[in-house]
PDB file of N, CA, C, O and CB in Angstrom:
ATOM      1  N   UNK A   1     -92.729  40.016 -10.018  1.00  0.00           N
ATOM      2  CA  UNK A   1     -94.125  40.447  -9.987  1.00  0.00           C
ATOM      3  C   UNK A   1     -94.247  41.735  -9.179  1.00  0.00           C
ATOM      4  O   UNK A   1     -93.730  41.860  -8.069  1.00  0.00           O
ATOM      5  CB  UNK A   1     -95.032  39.340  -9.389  1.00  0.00           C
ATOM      6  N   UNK A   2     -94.987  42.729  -9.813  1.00  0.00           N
ATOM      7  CA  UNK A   2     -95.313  43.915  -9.102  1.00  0.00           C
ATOM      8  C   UNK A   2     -96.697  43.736  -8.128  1.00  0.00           C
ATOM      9  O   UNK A   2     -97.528  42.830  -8.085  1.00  0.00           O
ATOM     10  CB  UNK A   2     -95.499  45.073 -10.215  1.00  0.00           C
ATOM     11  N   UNK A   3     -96.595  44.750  -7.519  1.00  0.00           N
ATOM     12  CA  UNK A   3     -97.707  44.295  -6.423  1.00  0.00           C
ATOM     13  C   UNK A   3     -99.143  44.813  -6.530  1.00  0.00           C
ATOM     14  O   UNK A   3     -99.922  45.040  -5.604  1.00  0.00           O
ATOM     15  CB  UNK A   3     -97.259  44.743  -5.028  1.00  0.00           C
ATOM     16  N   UNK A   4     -99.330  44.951  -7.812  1.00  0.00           N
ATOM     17  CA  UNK A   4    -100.334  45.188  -8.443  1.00  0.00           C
ATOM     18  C   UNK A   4    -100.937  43.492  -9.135  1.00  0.00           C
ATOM     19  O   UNK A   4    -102.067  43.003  -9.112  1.00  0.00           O
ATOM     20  CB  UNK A   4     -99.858  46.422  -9.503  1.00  0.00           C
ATOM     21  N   UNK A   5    -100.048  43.124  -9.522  1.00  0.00           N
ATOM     22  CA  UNK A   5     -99.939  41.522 -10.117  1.00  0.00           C
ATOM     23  C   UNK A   5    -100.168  40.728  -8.823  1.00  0.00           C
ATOM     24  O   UNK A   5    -100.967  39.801  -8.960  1.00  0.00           O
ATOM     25  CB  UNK A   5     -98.271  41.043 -10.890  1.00  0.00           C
ATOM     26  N   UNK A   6     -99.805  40.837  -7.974  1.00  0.00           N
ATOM     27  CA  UNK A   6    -100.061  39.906  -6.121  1.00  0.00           C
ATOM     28  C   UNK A   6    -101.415  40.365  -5.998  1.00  0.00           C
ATOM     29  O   UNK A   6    -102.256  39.467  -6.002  1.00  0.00           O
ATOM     30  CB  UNK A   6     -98.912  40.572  -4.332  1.00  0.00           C
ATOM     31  N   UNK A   7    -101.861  41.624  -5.881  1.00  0.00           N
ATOM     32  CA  UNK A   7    -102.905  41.764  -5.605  1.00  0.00           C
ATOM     33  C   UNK A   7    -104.415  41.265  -6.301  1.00  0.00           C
ATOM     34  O   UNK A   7    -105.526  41.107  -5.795  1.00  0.00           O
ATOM     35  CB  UNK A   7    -102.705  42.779  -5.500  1.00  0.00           C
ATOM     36  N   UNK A   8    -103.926  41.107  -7.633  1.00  0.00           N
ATOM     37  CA  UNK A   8    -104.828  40.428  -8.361  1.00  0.00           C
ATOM     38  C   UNK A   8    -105.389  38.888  -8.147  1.00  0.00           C
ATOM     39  O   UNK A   8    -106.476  38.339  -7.966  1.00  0.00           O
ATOM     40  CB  UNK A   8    -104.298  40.525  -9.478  1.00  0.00           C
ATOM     41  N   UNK A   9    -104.172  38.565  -8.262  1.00  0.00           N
ATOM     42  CA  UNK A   9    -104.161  37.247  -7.984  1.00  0.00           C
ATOM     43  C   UNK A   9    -104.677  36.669  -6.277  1.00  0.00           C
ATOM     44  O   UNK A   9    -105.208  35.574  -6.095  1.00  0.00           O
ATOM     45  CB  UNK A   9    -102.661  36.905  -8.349  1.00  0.00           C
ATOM     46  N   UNK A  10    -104.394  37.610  -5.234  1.00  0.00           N
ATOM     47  CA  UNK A  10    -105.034  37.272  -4.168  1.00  0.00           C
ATOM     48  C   UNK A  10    -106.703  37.500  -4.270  1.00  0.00           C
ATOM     49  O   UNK A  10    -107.380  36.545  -3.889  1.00  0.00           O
ATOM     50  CB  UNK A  10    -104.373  38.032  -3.093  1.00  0.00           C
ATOM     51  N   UNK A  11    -107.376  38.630  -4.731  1.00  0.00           N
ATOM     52  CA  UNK A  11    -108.344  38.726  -5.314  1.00  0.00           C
ATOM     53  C   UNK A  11    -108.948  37.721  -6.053  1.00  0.00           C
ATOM     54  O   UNK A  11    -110.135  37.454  -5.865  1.00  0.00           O
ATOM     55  CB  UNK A  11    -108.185  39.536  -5.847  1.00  0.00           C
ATOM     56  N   UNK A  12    -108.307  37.158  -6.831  1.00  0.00           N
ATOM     57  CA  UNK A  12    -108.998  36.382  -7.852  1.00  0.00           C
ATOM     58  C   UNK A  12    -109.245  34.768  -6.741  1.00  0.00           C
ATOM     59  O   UNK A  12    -110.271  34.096  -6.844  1.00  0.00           O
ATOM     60  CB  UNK A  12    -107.795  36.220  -9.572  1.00  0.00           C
ATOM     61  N   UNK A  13    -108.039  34.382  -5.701  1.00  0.00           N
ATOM     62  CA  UNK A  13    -108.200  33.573  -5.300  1.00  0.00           C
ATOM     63  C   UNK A  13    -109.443  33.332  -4.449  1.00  0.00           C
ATOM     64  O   UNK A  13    -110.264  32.416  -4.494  1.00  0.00           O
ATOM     65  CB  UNK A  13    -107.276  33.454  -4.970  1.00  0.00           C
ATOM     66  N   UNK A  14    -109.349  34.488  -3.597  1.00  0.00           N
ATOM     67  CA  UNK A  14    -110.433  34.754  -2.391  1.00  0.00           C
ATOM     68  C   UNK A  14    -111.830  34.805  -3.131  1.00  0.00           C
ATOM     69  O   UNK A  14    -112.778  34.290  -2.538  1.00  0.00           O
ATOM     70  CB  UNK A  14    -110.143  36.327  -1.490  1.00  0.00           C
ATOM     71  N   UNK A  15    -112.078  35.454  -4.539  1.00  0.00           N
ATOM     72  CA  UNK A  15    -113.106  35.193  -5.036  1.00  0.00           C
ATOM     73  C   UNK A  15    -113.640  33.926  -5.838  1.00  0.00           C
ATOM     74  O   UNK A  15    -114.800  33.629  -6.122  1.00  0.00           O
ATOM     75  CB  UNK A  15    -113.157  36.055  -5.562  1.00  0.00           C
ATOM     76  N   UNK A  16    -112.401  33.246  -6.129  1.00  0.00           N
ATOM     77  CA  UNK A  16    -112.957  31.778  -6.852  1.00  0.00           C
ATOM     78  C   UNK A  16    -113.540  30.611  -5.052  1.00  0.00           C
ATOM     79  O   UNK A  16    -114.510  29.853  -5.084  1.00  0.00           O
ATOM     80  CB  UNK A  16    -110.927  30.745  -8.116  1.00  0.00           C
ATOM     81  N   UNK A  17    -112.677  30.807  -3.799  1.00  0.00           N
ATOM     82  CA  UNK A  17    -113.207  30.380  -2.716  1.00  0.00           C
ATOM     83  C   UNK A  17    -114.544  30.829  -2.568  1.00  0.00           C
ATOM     84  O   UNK A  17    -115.485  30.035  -2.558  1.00  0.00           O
ATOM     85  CB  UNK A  17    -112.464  30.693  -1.710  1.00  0.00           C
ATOM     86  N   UNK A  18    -114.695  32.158  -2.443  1.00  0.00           N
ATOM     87  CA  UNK A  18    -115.959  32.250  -1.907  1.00  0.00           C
ATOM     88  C   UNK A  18    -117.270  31.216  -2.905  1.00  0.00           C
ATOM     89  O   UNK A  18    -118.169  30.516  -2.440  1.00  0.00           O
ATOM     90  CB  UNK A  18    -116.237  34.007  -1.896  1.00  0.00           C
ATOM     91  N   UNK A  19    -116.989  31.425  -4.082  1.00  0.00           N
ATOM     92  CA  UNK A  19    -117.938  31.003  -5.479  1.00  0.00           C
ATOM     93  C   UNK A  19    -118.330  29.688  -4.784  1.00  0.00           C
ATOM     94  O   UNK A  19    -119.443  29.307  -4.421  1.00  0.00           O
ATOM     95  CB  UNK A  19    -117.024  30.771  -7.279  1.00  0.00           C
ATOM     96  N   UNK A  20    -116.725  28.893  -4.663  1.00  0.00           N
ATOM     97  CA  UNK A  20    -117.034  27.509  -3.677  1.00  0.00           C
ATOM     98  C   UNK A  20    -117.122  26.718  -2.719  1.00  0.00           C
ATOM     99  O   UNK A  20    -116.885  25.511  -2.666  1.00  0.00           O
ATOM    100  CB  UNK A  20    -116.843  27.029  -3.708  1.00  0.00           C
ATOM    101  N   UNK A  21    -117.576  27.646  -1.719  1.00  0.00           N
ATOM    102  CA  UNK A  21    -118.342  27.779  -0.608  1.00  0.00           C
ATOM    103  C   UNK A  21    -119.949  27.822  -1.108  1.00  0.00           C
ATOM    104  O   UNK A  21    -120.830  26.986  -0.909  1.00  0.00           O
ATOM    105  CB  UNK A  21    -117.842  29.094   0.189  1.00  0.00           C
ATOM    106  N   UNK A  22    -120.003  28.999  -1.773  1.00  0.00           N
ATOM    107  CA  UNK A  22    -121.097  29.236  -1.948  1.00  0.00           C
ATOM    108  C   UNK A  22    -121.828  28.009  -2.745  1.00  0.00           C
ATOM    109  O   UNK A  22    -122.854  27.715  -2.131  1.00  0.00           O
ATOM    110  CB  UNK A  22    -121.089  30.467  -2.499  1.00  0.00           C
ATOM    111  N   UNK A  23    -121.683  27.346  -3.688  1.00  0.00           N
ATOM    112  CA  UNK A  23    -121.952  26.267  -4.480  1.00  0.00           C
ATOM    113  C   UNK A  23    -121.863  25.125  -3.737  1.00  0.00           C
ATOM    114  O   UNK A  23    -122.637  24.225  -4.063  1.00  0.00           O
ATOM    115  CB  UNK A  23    -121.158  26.195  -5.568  1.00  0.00           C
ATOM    116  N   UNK A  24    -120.830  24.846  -2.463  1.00  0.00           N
ATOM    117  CA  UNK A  24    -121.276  23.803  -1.589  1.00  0.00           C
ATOM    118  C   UNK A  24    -122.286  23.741  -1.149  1.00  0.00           C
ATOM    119  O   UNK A  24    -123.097  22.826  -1.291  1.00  0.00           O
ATOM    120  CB  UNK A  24    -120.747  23.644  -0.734  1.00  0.00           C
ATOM    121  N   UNK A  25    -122.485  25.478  -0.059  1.00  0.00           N
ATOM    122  CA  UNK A  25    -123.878  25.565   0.659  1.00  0.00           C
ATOM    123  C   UNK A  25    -125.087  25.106  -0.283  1.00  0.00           C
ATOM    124  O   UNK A  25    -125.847  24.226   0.120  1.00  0.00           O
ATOM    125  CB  UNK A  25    -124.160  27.133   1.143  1.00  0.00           C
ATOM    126  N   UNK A  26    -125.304  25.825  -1.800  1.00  0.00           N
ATOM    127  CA  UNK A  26    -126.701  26.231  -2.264  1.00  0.00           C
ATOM    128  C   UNK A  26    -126.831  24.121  -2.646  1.00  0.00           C
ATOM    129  O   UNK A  26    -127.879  23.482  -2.545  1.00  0.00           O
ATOM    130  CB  UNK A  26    -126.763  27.878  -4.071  1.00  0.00           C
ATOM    131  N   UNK A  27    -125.476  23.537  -3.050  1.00  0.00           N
ATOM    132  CA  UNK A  27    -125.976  22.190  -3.346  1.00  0.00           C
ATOM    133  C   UNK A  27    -126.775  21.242  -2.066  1.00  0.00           C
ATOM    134  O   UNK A  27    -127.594  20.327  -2.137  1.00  0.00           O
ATOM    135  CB  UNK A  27    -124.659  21.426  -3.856  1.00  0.00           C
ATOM    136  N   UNK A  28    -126.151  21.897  -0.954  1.00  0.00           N
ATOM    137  CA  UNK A  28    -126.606  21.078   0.544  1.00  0.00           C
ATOM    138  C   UNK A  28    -128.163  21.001   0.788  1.00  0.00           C
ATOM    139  O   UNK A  28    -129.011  20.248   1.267  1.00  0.00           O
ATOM    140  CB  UNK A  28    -125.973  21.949   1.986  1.00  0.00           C
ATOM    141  N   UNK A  29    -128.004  22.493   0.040  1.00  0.00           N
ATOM    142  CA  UNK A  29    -129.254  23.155   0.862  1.00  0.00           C
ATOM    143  C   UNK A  29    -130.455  22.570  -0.368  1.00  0.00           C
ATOM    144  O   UNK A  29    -131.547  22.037  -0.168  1.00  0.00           O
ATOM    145  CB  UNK A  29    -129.121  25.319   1.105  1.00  0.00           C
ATOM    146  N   UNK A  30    -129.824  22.880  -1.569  1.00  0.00           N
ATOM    147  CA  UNK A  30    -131.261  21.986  -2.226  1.00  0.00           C
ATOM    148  C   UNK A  30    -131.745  20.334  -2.309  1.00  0.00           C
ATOM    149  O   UNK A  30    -132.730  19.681  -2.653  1.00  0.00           O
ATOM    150  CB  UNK A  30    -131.227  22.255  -3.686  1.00  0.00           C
ATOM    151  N   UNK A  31    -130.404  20.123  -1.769  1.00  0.00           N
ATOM    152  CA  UNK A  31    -130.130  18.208  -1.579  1.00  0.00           C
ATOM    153  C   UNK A  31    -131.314  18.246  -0.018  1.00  0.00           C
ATOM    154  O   UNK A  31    -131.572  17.105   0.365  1.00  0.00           O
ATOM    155  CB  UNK A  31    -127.588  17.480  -1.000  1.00  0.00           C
ATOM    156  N   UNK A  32    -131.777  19.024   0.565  1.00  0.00           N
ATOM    157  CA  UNK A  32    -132.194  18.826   1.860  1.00  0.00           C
ATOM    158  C   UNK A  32    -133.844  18.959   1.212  1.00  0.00           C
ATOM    159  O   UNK A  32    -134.725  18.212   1.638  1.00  0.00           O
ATOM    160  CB  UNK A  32    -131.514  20.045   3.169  1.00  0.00           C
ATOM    161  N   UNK A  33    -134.112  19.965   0.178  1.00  0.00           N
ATOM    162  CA  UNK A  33    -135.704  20.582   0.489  1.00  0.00           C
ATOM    163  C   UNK A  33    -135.893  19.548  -0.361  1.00  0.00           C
ATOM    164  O   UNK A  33    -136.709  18.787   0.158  1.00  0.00           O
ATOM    165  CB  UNK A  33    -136.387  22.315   0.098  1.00  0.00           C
ATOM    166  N   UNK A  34    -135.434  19.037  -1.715  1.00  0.00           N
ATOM    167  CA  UNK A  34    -135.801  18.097  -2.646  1.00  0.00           C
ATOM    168  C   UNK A  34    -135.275  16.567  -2.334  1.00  0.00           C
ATOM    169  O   UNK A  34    -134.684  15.982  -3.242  1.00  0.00           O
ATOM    170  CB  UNK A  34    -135.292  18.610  -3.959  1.00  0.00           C
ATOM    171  N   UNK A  35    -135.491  15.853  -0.966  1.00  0.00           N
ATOM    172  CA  UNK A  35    -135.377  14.900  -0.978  1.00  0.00           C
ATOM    173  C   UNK A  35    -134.553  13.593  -1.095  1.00  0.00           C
ATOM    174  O   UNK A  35    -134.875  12.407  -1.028  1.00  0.00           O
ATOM    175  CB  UNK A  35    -135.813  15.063  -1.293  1.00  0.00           C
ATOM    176  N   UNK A  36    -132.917  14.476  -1.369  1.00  0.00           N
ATOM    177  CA  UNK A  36    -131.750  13.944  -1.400  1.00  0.00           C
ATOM    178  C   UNK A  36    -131.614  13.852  -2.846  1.00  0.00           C
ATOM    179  O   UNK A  36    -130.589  13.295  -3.237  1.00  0.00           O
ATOM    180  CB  UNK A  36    -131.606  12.709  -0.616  1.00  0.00           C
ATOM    181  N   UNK A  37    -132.646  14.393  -3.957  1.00  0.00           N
ATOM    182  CA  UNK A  37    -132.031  14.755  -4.943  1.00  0.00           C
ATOM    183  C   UNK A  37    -130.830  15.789  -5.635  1.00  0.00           C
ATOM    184  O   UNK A  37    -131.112  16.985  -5.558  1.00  0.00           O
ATOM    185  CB  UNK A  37    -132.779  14.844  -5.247  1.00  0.00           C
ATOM    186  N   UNK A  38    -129.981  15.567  -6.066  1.00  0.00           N
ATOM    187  CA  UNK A  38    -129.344  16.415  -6.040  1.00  0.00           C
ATOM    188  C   UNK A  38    -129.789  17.575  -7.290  1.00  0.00           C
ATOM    189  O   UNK A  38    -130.747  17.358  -8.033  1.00  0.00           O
ATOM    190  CB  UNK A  38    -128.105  15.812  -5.999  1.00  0.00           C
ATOM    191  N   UNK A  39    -129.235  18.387  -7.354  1.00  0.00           N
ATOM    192  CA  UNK A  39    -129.226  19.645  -8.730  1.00  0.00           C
ATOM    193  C   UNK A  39    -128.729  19.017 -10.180  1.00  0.00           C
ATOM    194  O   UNK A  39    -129.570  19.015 -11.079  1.00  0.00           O
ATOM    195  CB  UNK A  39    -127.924  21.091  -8.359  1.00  0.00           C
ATOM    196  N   UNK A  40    -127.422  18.488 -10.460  1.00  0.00           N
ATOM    197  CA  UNK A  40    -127.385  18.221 -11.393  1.00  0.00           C
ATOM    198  C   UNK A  40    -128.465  16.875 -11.953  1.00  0.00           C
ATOM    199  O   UNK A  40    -128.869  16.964 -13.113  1.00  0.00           O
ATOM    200  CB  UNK A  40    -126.135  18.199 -11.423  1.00  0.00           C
ATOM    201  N   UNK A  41    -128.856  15.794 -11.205  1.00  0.00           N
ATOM    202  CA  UNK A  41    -129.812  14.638 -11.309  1.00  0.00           C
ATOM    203  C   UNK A  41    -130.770  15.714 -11.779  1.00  0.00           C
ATOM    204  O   UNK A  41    -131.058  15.675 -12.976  1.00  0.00           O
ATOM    205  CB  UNK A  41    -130.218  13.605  -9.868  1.00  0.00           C
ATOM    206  N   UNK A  42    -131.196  16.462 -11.198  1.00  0.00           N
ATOM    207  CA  UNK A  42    -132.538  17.395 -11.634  1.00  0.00           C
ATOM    208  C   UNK A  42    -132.727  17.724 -13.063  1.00  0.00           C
ATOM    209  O   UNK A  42    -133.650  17.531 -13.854  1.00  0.00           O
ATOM    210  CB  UNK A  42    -132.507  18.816 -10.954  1.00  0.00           C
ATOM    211  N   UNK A  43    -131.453  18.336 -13.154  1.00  0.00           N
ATOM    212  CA  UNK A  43    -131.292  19.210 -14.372  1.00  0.00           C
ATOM    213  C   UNK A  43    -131.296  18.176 -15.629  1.00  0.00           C
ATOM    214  O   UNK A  43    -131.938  18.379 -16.659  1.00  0.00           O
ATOM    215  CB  UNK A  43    -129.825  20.144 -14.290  1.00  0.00           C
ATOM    216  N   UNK A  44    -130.363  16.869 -15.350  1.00  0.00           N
ATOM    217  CA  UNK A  44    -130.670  16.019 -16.451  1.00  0.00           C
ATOM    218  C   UNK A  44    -132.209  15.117 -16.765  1.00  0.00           C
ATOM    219  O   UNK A  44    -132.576  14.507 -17.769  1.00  0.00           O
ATOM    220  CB  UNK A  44    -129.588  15.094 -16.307  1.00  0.00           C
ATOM    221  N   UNK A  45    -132.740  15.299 -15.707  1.00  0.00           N
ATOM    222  CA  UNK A  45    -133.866  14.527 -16.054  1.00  0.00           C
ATOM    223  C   UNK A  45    -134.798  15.858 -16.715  1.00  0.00           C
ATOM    224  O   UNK A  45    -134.875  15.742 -17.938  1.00  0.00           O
ATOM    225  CB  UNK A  45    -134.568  13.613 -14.600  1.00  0.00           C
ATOM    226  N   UNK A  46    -135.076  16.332 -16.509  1.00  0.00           N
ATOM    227  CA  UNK A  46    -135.540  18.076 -16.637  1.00  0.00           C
ATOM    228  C   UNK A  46    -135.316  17.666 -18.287  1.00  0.00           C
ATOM    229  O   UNK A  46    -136.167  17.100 -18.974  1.00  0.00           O
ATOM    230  CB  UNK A  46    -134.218  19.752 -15.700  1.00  0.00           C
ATOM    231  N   UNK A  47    -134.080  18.055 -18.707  1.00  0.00           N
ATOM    232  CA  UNK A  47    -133.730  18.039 -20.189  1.00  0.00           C
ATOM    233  C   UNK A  47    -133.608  16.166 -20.872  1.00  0.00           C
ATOM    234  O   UNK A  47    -133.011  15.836 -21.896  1.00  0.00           O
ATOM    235  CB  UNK A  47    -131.986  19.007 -20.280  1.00  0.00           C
ATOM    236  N   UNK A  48    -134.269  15.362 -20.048  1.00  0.00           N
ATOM    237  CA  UNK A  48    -134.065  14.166 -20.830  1.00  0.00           C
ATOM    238  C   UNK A  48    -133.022  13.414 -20.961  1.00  0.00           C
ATOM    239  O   UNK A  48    -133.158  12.202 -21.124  1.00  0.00           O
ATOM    240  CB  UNK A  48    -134.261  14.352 -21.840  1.00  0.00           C
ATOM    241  N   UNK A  49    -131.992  13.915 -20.919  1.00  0.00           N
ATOM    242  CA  UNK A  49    -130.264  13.387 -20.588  1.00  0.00           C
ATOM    243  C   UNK A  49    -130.540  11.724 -20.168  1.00  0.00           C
ATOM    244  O   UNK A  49    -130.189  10.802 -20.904  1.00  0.00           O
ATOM    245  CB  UNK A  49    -129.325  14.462 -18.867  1.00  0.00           C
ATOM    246  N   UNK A  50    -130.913  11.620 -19.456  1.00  0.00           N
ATOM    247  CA  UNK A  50    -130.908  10.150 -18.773  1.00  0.00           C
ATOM    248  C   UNK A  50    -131.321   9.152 -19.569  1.00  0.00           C
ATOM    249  O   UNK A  50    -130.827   8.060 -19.850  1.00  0.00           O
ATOM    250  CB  UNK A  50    -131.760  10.016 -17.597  1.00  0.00           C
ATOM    251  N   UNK A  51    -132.554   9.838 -19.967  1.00  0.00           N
ATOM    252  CA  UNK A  51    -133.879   8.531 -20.967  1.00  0.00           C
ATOM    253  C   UNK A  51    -132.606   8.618 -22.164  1.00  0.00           C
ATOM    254  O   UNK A  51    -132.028   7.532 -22.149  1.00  0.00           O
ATOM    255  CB  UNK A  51    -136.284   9.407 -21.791  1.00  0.00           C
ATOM    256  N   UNK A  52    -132.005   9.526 -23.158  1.00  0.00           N
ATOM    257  CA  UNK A  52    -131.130   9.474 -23.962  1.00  0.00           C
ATOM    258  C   UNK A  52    -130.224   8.253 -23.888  1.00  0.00           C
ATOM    259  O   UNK A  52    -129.974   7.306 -24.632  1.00  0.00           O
ATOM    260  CB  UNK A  52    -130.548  10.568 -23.864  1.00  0.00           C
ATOM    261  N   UNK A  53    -129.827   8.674 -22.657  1.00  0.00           N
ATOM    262  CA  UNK A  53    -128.610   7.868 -22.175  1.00  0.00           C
ATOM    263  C   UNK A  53    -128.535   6.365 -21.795  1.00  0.00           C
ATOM    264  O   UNK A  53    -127.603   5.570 -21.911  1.00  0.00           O
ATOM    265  CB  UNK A  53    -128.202   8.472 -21.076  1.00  0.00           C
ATOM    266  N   UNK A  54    -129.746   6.216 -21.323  1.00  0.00           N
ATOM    267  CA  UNK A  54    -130.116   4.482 -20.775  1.00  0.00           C
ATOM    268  C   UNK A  54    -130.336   4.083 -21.843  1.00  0.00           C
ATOM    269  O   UNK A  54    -129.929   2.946 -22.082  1.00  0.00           O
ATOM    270  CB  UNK A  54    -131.412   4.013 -19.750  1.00  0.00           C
ATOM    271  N   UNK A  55    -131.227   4.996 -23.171  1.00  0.00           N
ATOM    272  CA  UNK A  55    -131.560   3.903 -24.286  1.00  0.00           C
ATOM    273  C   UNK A  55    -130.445   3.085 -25.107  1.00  0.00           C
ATOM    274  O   UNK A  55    -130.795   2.252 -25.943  1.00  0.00           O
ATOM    275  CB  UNK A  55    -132.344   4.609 -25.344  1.00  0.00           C
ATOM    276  N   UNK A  56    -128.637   3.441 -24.751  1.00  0.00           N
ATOM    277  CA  UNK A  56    -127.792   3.089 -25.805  1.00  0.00           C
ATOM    278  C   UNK A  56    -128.037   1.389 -25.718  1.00  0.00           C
ATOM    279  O   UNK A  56    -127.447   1.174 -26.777  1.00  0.00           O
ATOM    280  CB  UNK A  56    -126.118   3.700 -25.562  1.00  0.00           C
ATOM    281  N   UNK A  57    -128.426   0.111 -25.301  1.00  0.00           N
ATOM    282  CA  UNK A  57    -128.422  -0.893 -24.995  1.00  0.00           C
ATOM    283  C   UNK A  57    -127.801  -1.177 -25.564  1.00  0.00           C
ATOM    284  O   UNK A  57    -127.457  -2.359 -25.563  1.00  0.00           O
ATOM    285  CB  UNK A  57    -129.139  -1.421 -24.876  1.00  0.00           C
TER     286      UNK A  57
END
């Protein structure tokens, strides 16, 4: 590997970390203002997902 190829790849690492950091914080932080709901619970009830899903009896 040339060190053009290292450098990428350290790049790419340090930027997929930061992404998930960042996606820890923003989930904490909306789990706090909305009540211990989380984001994805949101998003499926939002689009119905759930009612879909409970009806398979």
């Amino acid at each position: 590997m040339d060190a053009e190829t290292i450098a990428g790849l350290a790049g790419l690492a340090v930027g997929l970390l930061v992404l998930l950091g960042l996606s820890v914080f923003e989930s904490r932080a909306y789990r706090k203002e909305h009540d211990g709901e989380g984001m994805m619970h949101h998003w499926l009830v939002a689009h119905h997902v759930l009612g879909r899903v409970r009806r398979r009896h």
